[in-house]
C-alpha positions as a Python dict, from the first residue, in 0.01 Angstrom:
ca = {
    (1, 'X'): (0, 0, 0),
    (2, 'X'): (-76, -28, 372),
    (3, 'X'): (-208, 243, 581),
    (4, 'X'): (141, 219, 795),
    (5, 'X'): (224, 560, 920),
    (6, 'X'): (577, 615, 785),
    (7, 'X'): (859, 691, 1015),
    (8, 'X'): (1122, 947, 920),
    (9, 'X'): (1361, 720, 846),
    (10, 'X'): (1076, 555, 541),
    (11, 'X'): (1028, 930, 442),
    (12, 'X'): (1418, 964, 381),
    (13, 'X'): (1432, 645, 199),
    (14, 'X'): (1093, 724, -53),
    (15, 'X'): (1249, 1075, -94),
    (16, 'X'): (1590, 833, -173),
    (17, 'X'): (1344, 649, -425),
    (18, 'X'): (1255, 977, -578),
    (19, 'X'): (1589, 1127, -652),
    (20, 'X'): (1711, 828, -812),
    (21, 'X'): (1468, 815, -1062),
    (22, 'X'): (1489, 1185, -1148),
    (23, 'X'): (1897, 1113, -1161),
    (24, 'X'): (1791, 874, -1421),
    (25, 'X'): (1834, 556, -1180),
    (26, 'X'): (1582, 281, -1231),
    (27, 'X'): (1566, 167, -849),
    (28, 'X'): (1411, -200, -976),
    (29, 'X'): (1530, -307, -1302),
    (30, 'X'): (1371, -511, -1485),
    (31, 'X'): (1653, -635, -1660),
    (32, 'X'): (1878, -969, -1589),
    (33, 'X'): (2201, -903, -1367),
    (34, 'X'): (2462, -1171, -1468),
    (35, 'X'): (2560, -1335, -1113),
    (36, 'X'): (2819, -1544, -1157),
    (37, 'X'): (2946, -1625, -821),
    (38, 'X'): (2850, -1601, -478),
    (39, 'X'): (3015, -1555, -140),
    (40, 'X'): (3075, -1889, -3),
    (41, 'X'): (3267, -1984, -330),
    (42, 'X'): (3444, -1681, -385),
    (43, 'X'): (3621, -1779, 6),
    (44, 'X'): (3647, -2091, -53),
    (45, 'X'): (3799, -2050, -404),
    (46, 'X'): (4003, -1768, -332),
    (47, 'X'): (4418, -1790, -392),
    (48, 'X'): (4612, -1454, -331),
    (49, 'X'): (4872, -1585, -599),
    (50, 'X'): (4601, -1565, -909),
    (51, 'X'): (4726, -1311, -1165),
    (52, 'X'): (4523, -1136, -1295),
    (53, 'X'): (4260, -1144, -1059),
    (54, 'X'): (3960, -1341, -1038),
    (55, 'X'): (3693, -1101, -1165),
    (56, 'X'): (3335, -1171, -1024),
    (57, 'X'): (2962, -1060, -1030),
    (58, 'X'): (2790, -1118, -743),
    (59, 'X'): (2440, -961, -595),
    (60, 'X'): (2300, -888, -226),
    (61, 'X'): (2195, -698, 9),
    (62, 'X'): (2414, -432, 183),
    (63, 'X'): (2408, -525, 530),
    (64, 'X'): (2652, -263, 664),
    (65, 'X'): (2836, 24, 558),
    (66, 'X'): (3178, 256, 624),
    (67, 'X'): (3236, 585, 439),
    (68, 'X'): (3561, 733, 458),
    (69, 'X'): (3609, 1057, 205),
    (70, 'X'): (3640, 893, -110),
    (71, 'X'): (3629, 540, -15),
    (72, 'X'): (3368, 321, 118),
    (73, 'X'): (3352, -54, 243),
    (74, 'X'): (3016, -209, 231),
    (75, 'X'): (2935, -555, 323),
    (76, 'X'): (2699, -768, 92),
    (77, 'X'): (2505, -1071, 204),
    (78, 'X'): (2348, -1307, -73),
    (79, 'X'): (2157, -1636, 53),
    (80, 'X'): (2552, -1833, 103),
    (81, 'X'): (2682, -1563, 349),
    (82, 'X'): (2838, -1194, 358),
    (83, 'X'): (3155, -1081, 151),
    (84, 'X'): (3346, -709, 234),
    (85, 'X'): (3279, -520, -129),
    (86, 'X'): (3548, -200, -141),
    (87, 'X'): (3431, 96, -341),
    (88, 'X'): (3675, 366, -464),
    (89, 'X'): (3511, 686, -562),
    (90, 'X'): (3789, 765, -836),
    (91, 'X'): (3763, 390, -997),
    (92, 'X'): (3359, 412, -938),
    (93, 'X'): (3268, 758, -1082),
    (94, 'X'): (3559, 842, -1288),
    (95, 'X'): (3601, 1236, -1428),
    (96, 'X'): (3348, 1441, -1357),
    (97, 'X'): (3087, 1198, -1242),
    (98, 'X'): (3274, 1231, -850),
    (99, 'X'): (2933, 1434, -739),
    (100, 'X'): (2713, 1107, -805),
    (101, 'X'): (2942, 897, -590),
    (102, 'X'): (2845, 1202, -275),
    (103, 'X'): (2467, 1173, -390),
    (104, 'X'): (2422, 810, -496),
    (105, 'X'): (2704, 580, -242),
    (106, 'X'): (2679, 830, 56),
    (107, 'X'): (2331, 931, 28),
    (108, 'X'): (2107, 751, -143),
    (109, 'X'): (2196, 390, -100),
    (110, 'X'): (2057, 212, 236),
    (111, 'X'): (2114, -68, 490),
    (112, 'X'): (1884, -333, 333),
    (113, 'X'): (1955, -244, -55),
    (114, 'X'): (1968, -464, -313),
    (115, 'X'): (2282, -403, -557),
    (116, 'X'): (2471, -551, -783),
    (117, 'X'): (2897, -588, -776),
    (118, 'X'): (3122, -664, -1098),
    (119, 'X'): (3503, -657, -992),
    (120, 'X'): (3801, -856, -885),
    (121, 'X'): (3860, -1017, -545),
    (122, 'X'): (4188, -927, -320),
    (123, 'X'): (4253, -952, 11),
    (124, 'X'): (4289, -635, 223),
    (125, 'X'): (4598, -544, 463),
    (126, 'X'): (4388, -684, 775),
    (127, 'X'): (4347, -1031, 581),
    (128, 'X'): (4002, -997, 504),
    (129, 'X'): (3865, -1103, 129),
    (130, 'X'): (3689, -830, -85),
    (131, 'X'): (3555, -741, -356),
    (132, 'X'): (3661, -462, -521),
    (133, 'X'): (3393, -300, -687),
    (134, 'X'): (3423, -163, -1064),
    (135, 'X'): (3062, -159, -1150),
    (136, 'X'): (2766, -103, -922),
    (137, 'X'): (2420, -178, -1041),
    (138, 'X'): (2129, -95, -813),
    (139, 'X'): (1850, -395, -799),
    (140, 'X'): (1617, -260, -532),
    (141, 'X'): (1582, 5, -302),
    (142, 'X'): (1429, -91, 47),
    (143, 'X'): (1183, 119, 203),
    (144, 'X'): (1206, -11, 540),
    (145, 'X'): (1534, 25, 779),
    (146, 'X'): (1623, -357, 851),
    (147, 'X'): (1669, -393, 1248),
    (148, 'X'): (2009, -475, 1227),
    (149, 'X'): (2194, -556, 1527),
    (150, 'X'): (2474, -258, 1630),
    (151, 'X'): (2635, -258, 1966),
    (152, 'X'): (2750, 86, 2089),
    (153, 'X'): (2974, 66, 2401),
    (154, 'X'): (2833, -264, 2534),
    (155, 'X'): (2515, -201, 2458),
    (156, 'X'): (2292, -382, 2151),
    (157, 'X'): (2023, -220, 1990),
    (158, 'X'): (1790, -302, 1712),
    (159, 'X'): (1805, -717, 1830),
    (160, 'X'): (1534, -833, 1654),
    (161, 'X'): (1456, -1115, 1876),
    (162, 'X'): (1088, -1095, 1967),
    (163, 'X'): (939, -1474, 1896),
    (164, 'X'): (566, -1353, 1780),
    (165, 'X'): (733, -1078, 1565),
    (166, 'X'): (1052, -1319, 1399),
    (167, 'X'): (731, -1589, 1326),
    (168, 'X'): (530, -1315, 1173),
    (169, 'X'): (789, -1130, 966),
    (170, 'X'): (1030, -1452, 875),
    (171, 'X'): (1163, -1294, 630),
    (172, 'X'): (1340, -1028, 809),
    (173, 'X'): (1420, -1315, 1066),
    (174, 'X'): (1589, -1499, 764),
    (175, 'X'): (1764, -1148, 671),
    (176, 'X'): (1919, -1048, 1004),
    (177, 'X'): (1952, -1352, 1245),
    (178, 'X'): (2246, -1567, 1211),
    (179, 'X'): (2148, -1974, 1193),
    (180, 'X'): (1766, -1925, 1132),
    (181, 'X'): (1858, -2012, 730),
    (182, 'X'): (2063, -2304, 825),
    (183, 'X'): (1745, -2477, 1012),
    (184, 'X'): (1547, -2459, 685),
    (185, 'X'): (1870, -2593, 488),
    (186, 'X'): (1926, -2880, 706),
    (187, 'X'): (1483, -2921, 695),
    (188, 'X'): (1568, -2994, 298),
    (189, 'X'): (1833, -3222, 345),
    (190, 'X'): (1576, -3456, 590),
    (191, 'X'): (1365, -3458, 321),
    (192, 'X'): (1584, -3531, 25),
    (193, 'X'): (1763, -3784, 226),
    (194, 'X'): (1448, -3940, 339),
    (195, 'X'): (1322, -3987, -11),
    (196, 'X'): (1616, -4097, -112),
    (197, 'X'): (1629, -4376, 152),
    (198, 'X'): (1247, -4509, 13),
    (199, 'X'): (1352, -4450, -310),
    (200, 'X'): (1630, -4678, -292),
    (201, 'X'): (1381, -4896, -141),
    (202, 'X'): (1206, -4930, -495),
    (203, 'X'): (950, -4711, -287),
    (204, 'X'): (758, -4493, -467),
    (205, 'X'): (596, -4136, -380),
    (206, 'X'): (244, -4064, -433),
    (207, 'X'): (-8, -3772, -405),
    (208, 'X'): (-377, -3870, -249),
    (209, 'X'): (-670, -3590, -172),
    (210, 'X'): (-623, -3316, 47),
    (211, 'X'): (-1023, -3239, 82),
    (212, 'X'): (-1173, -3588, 189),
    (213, 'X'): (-1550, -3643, 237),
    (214, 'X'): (-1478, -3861, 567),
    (215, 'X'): (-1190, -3754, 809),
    (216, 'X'): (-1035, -4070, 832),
    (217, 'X'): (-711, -4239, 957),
    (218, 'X'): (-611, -4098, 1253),
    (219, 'X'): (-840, -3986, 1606),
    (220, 'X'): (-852, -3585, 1556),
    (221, 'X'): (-1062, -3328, 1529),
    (222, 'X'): (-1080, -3222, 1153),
    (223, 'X'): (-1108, -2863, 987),
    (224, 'X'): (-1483, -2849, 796),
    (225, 'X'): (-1510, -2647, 443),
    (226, 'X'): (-1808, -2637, 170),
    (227, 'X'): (-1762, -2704, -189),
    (228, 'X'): (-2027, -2501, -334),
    (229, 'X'): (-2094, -2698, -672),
    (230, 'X'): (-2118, -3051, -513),
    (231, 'X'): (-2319, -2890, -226),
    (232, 'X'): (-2131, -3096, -3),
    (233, 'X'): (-1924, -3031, 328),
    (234, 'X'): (-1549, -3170, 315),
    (235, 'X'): (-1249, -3197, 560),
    (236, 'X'): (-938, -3094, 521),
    (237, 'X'): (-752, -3439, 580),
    (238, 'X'): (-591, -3523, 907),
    (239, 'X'): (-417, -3834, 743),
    (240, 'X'): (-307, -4008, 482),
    (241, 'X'): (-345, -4375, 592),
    (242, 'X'): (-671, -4513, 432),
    (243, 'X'): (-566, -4356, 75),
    (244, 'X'): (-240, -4523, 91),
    (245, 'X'): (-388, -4879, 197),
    (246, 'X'): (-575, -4832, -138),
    (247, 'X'): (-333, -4823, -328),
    (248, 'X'): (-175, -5155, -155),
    (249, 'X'): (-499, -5301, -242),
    (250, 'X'): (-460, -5208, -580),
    (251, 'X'): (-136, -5380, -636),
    (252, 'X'): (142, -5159, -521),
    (253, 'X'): (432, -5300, -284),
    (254, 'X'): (546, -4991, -112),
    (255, 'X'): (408, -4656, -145),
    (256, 'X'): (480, -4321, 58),
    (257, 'X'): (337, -3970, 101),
    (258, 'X'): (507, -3627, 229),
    (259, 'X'): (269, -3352, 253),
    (260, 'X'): (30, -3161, 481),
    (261, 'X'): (-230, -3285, 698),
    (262, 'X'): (-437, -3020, 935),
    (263, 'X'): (-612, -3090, 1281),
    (264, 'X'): (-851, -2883, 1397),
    (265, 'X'): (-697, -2910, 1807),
    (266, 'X'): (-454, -2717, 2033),
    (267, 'X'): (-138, -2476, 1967),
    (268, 'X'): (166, -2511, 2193),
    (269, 'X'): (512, -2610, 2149),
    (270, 'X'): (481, -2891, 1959),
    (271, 'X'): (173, -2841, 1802),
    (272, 'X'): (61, -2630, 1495),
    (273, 'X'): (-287, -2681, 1266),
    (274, 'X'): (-143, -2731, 982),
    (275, 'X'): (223, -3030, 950),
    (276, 'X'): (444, -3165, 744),
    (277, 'X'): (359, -3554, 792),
    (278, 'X'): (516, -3864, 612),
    (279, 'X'): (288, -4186, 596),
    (280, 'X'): (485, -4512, 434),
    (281, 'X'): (275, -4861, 332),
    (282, 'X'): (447, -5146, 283),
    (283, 'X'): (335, -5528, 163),
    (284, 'X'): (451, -5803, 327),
    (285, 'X'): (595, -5699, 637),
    (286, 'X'): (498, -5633, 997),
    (287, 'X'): (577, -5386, 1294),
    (288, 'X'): (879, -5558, 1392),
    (289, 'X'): (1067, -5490, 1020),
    (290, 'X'): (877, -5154, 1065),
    (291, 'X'): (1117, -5061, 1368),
    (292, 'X'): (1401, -5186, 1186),
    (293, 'X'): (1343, -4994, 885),
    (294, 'X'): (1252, -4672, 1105),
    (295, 'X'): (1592, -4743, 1306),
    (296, 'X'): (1790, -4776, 975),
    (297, 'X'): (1621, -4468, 827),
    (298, 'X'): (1683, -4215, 1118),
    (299, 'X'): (2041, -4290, 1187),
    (300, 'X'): (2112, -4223, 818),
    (301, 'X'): (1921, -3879, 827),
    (302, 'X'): (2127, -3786, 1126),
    (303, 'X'): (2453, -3846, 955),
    (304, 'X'): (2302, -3717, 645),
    (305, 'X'): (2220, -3385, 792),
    (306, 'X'): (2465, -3322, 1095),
    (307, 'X'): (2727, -3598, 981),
    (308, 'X'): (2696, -3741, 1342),
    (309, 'X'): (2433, -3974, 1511),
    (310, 'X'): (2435, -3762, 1810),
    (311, 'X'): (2234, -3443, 1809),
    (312, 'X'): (2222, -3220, 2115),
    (313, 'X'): (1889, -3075, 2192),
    (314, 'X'): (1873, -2827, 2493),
    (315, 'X'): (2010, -3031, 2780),
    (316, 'X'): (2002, -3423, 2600),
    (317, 'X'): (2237, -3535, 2383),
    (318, 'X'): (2016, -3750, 2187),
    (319, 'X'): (2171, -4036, 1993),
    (320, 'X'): (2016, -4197, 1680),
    (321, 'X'): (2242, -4522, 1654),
    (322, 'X'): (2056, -4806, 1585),
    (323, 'X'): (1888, -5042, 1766),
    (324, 'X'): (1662, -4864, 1984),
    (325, 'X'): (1532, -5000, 2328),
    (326, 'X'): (1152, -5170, 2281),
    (327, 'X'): (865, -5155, 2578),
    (328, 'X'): (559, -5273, 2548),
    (329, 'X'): (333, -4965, 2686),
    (330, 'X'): (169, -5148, 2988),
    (331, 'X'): (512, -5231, 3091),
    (332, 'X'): (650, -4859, 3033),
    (333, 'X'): (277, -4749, 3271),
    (334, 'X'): (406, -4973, 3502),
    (335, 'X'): (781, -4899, 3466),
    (336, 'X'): (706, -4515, 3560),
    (337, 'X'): (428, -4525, 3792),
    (338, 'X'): (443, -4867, 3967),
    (339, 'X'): (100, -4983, 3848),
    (340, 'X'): (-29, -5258, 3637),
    (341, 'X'): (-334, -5196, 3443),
    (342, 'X'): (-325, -5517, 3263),
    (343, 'X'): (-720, -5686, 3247),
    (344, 'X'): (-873, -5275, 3401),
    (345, 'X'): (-1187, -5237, 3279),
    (346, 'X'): (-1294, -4884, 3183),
    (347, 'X'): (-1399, -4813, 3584),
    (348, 'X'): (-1101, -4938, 3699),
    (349, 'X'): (-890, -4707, 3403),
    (350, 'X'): (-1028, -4414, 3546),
    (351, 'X'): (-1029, -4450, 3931),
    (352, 'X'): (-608, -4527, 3875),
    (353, 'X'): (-616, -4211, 3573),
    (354, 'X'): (-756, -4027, 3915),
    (355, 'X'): (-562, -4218, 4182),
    (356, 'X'): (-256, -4077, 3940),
    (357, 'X'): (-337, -3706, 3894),
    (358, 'X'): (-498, -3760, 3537),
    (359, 'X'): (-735, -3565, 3427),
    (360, 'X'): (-1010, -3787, 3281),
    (361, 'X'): (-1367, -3701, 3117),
    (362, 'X'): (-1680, -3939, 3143),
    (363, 'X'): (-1661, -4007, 2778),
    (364, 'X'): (-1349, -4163, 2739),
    (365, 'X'): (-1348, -4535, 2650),
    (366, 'X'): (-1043, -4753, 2769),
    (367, 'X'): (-828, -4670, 2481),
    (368, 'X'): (-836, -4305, 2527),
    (369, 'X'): (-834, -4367, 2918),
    (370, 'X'): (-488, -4533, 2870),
    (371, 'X'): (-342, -4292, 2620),
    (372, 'X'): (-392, -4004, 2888),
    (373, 'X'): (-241, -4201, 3204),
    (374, 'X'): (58, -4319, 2961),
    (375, 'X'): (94, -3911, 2829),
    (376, 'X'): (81, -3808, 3160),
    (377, 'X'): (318, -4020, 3357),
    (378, 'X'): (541, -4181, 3113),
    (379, 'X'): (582, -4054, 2733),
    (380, 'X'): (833, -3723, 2911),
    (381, 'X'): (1025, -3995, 3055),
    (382, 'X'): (1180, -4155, 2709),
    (383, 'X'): (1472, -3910, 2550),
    (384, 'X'): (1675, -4170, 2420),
    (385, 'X'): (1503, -4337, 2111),
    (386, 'X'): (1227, -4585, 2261),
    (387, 'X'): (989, -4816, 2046),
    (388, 'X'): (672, -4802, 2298),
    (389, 'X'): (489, -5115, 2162),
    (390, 'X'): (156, -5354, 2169),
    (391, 'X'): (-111, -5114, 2218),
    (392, 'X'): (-406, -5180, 2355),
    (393, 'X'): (-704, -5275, 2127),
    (394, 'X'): (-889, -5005, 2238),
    (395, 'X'): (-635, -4756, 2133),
    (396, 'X'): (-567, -4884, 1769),
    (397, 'X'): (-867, -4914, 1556),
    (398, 'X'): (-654, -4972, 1237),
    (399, 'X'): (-416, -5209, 1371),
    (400, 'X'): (-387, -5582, 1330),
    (401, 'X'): (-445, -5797, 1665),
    (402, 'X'): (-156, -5917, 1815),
    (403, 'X'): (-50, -6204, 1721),
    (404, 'X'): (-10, -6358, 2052),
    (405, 'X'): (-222, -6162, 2274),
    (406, 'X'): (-552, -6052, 2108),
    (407, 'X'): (-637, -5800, 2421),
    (408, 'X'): (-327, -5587, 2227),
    (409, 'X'): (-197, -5456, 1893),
    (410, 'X'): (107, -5493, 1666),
    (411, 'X'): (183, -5103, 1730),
    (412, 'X'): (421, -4901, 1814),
    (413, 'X'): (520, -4496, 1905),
    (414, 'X'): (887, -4396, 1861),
    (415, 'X'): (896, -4154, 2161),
    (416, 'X'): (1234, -3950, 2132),
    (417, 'X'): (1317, -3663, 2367),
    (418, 'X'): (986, -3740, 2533),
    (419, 'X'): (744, -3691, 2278),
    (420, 'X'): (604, -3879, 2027),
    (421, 'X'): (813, -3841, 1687),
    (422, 'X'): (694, -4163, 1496),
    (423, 'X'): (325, -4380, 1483),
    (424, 'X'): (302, -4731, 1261),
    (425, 'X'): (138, -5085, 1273),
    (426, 'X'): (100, -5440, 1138),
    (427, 'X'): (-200, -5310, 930),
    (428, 'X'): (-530, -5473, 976),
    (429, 'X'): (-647, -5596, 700),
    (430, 'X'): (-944, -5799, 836),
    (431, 'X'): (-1200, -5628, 650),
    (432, 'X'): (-1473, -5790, 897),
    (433, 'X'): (-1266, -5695, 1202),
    (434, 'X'): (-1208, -5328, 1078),
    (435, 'X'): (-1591, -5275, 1002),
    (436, 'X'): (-1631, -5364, 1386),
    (437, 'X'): (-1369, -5166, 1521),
    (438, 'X'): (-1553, -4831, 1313),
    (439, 'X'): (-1891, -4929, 1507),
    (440, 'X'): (-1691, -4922, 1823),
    (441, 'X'): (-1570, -4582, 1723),
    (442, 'X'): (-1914, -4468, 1592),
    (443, 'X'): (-2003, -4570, 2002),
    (444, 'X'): (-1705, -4373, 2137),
    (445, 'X'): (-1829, -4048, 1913),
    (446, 'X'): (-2231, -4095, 2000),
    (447, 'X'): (-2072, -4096, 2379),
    (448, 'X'): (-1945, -3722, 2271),
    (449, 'X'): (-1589, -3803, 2152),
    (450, 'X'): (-1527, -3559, 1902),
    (451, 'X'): (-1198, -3726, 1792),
    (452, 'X'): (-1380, -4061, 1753),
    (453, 'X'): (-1321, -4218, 1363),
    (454, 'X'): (-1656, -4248, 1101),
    (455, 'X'): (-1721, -4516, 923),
    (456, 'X'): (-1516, -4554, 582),
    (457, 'X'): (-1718, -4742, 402),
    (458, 'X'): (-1570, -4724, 49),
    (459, 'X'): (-1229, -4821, 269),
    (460, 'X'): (-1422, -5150, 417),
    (461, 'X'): (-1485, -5209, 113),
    (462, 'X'): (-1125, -5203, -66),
    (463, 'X'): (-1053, -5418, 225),
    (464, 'X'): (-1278, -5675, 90),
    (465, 'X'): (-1141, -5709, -233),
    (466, 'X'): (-834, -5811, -24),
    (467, 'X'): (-475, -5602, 100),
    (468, 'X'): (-184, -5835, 166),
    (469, 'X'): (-38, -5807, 514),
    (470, 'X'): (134, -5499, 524),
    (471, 'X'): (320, -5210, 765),
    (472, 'X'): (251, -4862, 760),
    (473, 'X'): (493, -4594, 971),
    (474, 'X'): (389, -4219, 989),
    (475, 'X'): (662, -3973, 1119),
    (476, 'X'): (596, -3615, 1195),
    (477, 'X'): (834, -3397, 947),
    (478, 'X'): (802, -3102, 1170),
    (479, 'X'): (862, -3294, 1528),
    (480, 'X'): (1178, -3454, 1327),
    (481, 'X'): (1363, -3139, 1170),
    (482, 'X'): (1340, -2996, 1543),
    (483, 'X'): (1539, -3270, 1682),
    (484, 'X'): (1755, -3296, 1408),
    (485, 'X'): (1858, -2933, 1457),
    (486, 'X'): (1799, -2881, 1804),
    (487, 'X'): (1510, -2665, 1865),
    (488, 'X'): (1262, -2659, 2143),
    (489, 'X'): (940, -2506, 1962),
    (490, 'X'): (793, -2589, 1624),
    (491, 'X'): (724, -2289, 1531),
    (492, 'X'): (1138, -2224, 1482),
    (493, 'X'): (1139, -2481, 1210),
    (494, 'X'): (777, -2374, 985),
    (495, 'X'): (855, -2054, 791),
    (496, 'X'): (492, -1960, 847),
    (497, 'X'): (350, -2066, 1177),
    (498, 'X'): (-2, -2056, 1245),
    (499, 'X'): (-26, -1736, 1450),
    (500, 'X'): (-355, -1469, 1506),
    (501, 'X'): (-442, -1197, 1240),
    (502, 'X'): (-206, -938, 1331),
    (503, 'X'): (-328, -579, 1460),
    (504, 'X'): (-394, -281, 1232),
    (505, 'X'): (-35, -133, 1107),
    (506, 'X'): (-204, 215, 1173),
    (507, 'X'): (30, 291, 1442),
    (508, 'X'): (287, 610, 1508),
    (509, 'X'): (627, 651, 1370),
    (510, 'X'): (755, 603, 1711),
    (511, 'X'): (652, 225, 1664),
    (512, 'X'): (819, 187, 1357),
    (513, 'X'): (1021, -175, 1332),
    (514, 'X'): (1364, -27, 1388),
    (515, 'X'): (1605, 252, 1348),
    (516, 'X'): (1901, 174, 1144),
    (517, 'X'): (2063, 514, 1267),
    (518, 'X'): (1973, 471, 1674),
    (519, 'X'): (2338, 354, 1684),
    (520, 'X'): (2660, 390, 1504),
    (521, 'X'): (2708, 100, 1234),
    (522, 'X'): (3003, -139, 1297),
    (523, 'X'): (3185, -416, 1114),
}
């Protein structure tokens, strides 16, 4: 137990706890309860004409409450909604058991409860379906009031609305906030109906290490652990790519990965330590049936998920009907700030990063140089679904030369709502060429750029053995369900942000999460 210093309302509820068990009440069975419905299918299935009727058992949590004499109306929420349950003190404690309807249903049995309903479903004289309860089974007894929303002549209490508290305790966010659920439903459905997209691809899904001995495949700053037994330091990966292109090399067509990667960099809006990332490697095709395939993919989650290929995030409708606009990124520079910076050597990069109100450090090379002045004065710009394309070399040191430029790269950055939701390539697979572009890294990191790539070595190598041309595509999962459902800050669509240790619980009753009795209950 934590050292938490109980409020009165906990001390009621343990005594609760207490006389339950001395009345013989196990307050968390052990035993099966036999759902066999639940509240979205009892509405939907409901017909007042059934005779007899439709007897149910269904389990929840009480969520509100009315006692009236010798009848009370509770209202149970399970994980499809909330259903009215009616419970008659004559049908519930027949004879002489009325006394443990006063001590157990008025007394003993909480906002937040878990119980247990077997009866038959009618509709009440206001319309509303119920449950009429013939059998009550208590599940579990909660300890803690729920802050449950009440409104007492205009005025709300108990809103439990507090961002760093709703991240920290999700699961009373889940419990008491309408629509929070829904965002993790619809996160599913991306998922499912982005594997089923590669799947029906012939694609196939595939697990590569976590812990790598080189942080490889992306520019980021990686998380360091030990493993005591090899005596060796490993990173936490911050990408997938260069375990994937192995397994081109060995032979596969298409392969794809959805898991976590973790970067070792900044919190904000849009950032946490540890995402949800999906990396797909193709054979045989380039950048340009890359955006095709990303374009096809998207507009079918949309409908998939919202049944529309418009989704509305804060003031932008976005739309994810294929084809998307394509600029190259020197054009999109130029296109938002006026100036070319085609043939700028690294001097010139940072007198215009300057000239444009970029902040610029000495040890950025021309790649990084560009990324900034593009982040800074274009990416916000693109909210409609924009392919940003041909990267400098200097940016991409995994990416095939262009194929009619060779100052650029067969790249490109799906930028939707102004940020970046989607990164993939023509993959280089000049083994000679890649080994160059790692020393040119390795010169970037001895200049102090911690984000600069090491050598892969063993990667080179699989390269030598020969990978046939091929596209990867890596799309953020995270950065995706928020557009797909409309939210503003990743942390509304992780269950568990990253977030500080939270401070000692030790704290008075008066600072006690809620107060289910600060205000009348209402329907």
């Amino acid at each position: 137990m934590s050292n938490h210093v109980l409020s009165e309302q906990e001390i009621i509820r343990r005594n609760s706890l207490e006389t339950m068990r001395t009345m013989g009440i196990d307050p968390y069975p052990a035993a099966e309860f036999p759902v066999n419905a639940d509240t979205r299918e009892i509405r939907e299935n409901f017909n007042d004409s059934l005779e007899p009727k439709r007897q149910v058992s269904i389990a929840g949590r009480i969520m509100s409450r009315r006692i009236m004499g010798k009848a009370s109306f509770f209202e149970l929420q399970d994980s499809k909604g909330r259903i009215q349950v009616y419970v008659s003190r004559d049908e519930i404690c027949p004879g002489d058991n009325k006394d443990l309807y006063n001590i157990v249903f008025k007394k003993l049995l909480d906002i937040g409860d878990y119980i247990g309903v077997e009866g038959f479903v009618f509709r009440t004289q206001t319309g509303e379906i119920t449950i009429h309860a013939q059998r009550i089974t208590v599940l579990a007894k909660s300890l803690r009031p729920l802050p449950i929303v009440k409104v007492k002549d205009g005025v709300t209490y108990d809103s439990f609305d507090d961002p760093e508290l709703r991240y920290r305790r999700r699961y009373l966010d889940l419990i008491v906030n309408d629509g929070v659920k829904d965002i993790f439903v619809k996160r599913t459905k991306i998922l499912n109906s982005m594997r089923q997209f590669f799947n029906d691809h012939g694609y196939m899904e595939v697990e590569t290490p976590i812990l790598q001995t080189i942080a490889g495949g992306a520019s980021a700053r990686p998380f360091i652990t030990h493993h005591n037994s090899l005596d060796i330091d490993l990173y936490m990966r911050i990408a997938t790519e260069l375990y994937l292109k192995r397994l081109i090399v060995g032979g596969f067509d298409g392969v794809y990965e959805i898991g976590k990667n973790f970067r070792n960099e900044g919190m904000d809006r849009t950032h946490n330590p540890e995402f949800t990332c999906m990396e797909i490697y193709v054979a045989y095709k380039d950048y340009n049936w890359m955006m095709k395939f990303t374009e096809q993919m998207l507009e079918k989650i949309a409908m998939d998920v919202n049944g529309s290929t418009e989704v509305q995030v804060g003031d932008n409708i976005i739309s994810f009907k294929a084809p998307y606009r394509r600029v190259s990124m020197i054009e999109a520079i130029k296109e938002n700030t006026g100036i070319d910076i085609t043939g700028m050597d690294e001097d010139a990069l940072r007198q215009t990063a300057r000239k444009l109100g970029v902040e610029v450090q000495d040890s950025m090379g021309k790649g990084k140089l560009i990324d900034e002045i593009f982040g800074e004065t274009s990416e916000g710009k693109y909210i409609q679904p924009t392919f940003i394309i041909d990267y400098p070399i200097e940016m991409s040191p995994l990416t095939k030369r262009h194929r009619n430029n060779p100052e650029l790269t067969e790249r490109f950055e799906l930028m939707v709502n102004g940020k970046e939701l989607c990164n993939a390539y023509s993959e280089l697979n000049d083994p000679i060429d890649q080994y160059e572009r790692f020393v040119e890294q390795m010169k970037l990191a001895a200049k102090g750029d911690d984000e600069a790539m090491i050598i892969d070595h063993d990667f080179v190598r699989a390269l030598e053995y020969g990978m046939p041309p091929t596209s990867g595509m890596g799309i953020g999962i995270d950065r995706l369900t928020m557009l797909m459902t409309g939210q503003t800050a990743i942390q509304e669509v992780l269950f568990f942000p990253t977030m500080r240790p939270e401070k000692s619980e030790n704290r008075s009753a008066s600072d006690s999460d809620s107060n289910e009795e600060s205000a009348p209950e209402t329907k």
